[in-house]
N, C-alpha and C positions, 0 to 999 in steps of 0.2 A: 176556702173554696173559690177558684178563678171562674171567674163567666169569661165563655166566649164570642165577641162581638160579631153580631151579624152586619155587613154593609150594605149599601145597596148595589153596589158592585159584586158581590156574591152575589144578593139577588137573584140578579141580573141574570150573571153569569149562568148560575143553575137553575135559571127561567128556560135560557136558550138553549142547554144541554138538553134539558128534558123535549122540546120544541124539536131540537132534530133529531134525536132517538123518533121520537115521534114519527117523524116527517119519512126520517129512513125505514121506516117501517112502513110505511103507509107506502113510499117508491116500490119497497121492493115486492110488494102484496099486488100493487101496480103492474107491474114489470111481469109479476106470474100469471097475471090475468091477461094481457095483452099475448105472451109467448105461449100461454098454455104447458108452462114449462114450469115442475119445481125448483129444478137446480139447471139456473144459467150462468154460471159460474163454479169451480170446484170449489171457493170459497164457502158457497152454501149449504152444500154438505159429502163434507170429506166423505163418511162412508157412504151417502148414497152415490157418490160420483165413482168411487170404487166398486159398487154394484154395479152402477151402467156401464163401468167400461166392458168388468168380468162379464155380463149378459150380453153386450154387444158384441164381444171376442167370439162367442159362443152362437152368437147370429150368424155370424161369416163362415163359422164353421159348416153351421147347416144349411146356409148356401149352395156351401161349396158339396155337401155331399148331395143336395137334391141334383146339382150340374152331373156329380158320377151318376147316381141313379139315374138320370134321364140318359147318360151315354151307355150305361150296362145295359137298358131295356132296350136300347137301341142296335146293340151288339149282340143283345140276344134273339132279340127278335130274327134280326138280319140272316144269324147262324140257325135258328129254326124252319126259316121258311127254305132255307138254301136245302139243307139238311132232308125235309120233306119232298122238294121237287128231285131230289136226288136219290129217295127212295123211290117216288112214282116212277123216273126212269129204269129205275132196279127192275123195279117190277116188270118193264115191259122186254129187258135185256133175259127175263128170266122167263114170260112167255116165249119169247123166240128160241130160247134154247129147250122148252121143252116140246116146239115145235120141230125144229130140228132134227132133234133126239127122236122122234115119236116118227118120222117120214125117212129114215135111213136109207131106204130105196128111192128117193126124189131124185129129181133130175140135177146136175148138176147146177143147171141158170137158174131152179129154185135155191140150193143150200145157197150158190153164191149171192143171188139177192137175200136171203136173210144174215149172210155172212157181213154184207154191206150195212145193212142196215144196223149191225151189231157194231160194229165199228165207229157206225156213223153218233151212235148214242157213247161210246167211250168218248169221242170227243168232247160232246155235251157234258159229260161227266164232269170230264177234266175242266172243260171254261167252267161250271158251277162248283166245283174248287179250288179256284182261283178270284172267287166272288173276292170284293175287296170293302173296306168299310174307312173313309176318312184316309183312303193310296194305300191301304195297310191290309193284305190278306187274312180273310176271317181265320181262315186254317193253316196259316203260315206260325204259327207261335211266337218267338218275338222276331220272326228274321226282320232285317232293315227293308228288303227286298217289295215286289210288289206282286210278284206271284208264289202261292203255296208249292206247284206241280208245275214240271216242264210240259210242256201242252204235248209233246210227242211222244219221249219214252212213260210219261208219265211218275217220273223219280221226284221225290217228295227236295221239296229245294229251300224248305224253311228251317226256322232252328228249336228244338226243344230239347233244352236242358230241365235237371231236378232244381224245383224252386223257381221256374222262370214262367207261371203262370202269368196271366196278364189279368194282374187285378185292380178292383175300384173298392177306395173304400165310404162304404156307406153310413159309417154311424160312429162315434168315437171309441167305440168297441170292436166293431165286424168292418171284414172285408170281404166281398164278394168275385169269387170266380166267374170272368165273361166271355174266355176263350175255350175253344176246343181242338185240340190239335190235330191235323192231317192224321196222323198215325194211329192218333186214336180214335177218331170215327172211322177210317177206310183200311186201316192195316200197314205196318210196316215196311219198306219196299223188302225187304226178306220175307215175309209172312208169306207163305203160298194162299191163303184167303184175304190177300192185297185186293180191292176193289179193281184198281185199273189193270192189274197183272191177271186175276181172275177174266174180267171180260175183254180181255186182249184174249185171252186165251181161245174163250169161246169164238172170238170168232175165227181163231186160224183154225179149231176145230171142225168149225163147222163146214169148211172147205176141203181141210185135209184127213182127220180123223174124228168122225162123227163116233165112234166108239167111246170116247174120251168126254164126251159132252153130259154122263152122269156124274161123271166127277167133276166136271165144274157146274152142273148144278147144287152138289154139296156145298162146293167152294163157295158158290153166290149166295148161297142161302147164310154161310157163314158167316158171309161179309152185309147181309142185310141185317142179320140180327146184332150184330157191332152199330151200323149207323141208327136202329131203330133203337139200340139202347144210349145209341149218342142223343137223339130226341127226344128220351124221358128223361138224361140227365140236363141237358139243357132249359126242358120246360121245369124240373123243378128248382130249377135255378131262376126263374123267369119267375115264378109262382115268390120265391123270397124278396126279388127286387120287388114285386108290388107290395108284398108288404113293410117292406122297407118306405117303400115311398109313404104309403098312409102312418109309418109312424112319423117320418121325420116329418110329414106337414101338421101332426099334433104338435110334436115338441117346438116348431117354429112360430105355431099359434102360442102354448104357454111362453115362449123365451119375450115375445112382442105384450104379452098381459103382464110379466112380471116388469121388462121395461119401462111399462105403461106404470104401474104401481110406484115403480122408482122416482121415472121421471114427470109422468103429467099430472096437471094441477087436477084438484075434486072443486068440478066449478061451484054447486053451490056453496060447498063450505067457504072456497076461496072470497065470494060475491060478499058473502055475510062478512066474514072477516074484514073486509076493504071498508065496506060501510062504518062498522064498530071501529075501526081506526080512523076514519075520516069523525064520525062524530067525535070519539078522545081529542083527535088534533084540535078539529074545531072548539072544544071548552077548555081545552088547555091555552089557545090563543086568548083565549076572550079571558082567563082566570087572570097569565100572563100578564095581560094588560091592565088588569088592575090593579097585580101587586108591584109591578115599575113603574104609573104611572104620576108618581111624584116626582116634582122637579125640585131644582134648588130654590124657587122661588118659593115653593111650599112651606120648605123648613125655614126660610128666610121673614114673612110675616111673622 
């Protein structure tokens, strides 16, 4: 049976190795308590660095959909409240005509001032559908353009095709519809219950053939029950972006805990730990120093 010989250059040697395992341990326990950080290097752990990347990937993501959700609410908002002062005008273009209608015998400098006045609210109409949001008409659908309606004949001037909603998407799942098209809340310029072509109508009526002003209150009434149901689909559209927003601010809460769990250090464990390594280090130096501290004069007496 061979023995085999220990030197003191072994020793030594695997004094020191044991000294900076040590040492590098004690740095890098160091290192996470100063950064508050587990992994400051992907060397220190491949799969937790693969975590952080995937969870922070996943952060930008939800970002980025809080950014559309705040532009849909915004979009929506804009097209509700347009939408509502556009009915209040309805309403008052529909009072006059059943004033109108109801004084058939008036004078003519009455029907013409209520003719005026009718007139005077299609203009209104038309600038509140041409409202714009970011140079970009709400009721234009995607044209490039910057108005929905030509302010005069009132011809719808934007562009809607199948498939060319204007959407945001809010979730890695869902996408949310934010526009509402000319045609579809006010009618298409063939539509005889066209908004603008109906109350053009009225008022040449009410000038020229007051006979005619039951059928455009058919007509108006037709064309408010199109924008009044453009306002209940819009608000429940408005009604999903909020809850959209309250989920993606959970999920950006849990994405920043899970983060947290990846990457930041648990300080007291950390604390303890640093201590229990600096003590090893320290009795490992002082052991060290014992079992090298012979010289060649030792073995030489």
């Amino acid at each position: 049976m061979t023995s085999m010989r220990i030197t003191q250059k072994a020793v030594a040697q695997t004094s020191l190795q044991g000294l900076n395992r040590n040492l590098e341990t004690f740095g890098k326990l160091q290192q996470q308590l100063t950064s508050g950080r587990l992994i400051n290097a992907p060397s220190d752990s491949p799969t937790g660095t693969n975590k952080a990347m995937q969870t922070r990937s996943e952060q930008a993501a939800v970002e980025q959909f809080g950014r559309n959700l705040s532009d849909a609410d915004s979009w929506l908002s804009i097209t509700d409240s347009t939408l509502q002062n556009m009915v209040d005008v309805t309403r008052r273009v529909r009072d006059l005509t059943v004033q109108g209608a109801s004084t058939g015998n008036s004078s003519e400098a009455s029907r013409r001032a209520l003719a005026t006045e009718v007139a005077s609210l299609r203009e209104s109409l038309l600038g509140l559908a041409n409202t714009n949001i970011q140079g970009r008409p709400v009721f234009g659908g995607v044209t490039t353009g910057t108005k929905a309606y030509d302010a005069i004949t009132g011809t719808f001037q934007g562009s809607v095709m199948p498939g060319s909603d204007v959407l945001r998407r809010v979730s890695f799942t869902e996408q949310v519809r934010v526009d509402l098209s000319g045609p579809e809340a006010f009618g298409a310029d063939a539509d005889p219950a066209n908004l603008f072509a109906v109350v053009g109508r009225i008022a040449d009526d009410l000038l020229n053939a007051p006979e005619n002003l039951g059928q455009g209150l058919a007509d108006l009434d037709a064309a408010m029950s199109r924008m009044l149901g453009g306002v209940a689909d819009v608000g429940a559209r408005a009604a999903r972006v909020e809850r959209e927003k309250q989920i993606n601010t959970d999920l950006a809460l849990r994405l920043e805990t899970e983060l947290g769990e990846v990457e930041n250090v648990d300080l007291p464990n950390t604390i303890m730990r640093l201590q229990m390594q600096q003590v090893g280090y320290q009795a490992a130096l002082q052991a060290t120093a014992k079992a090298i501290s012979p010289t060649l004069m030792d073995y030489l007496r």
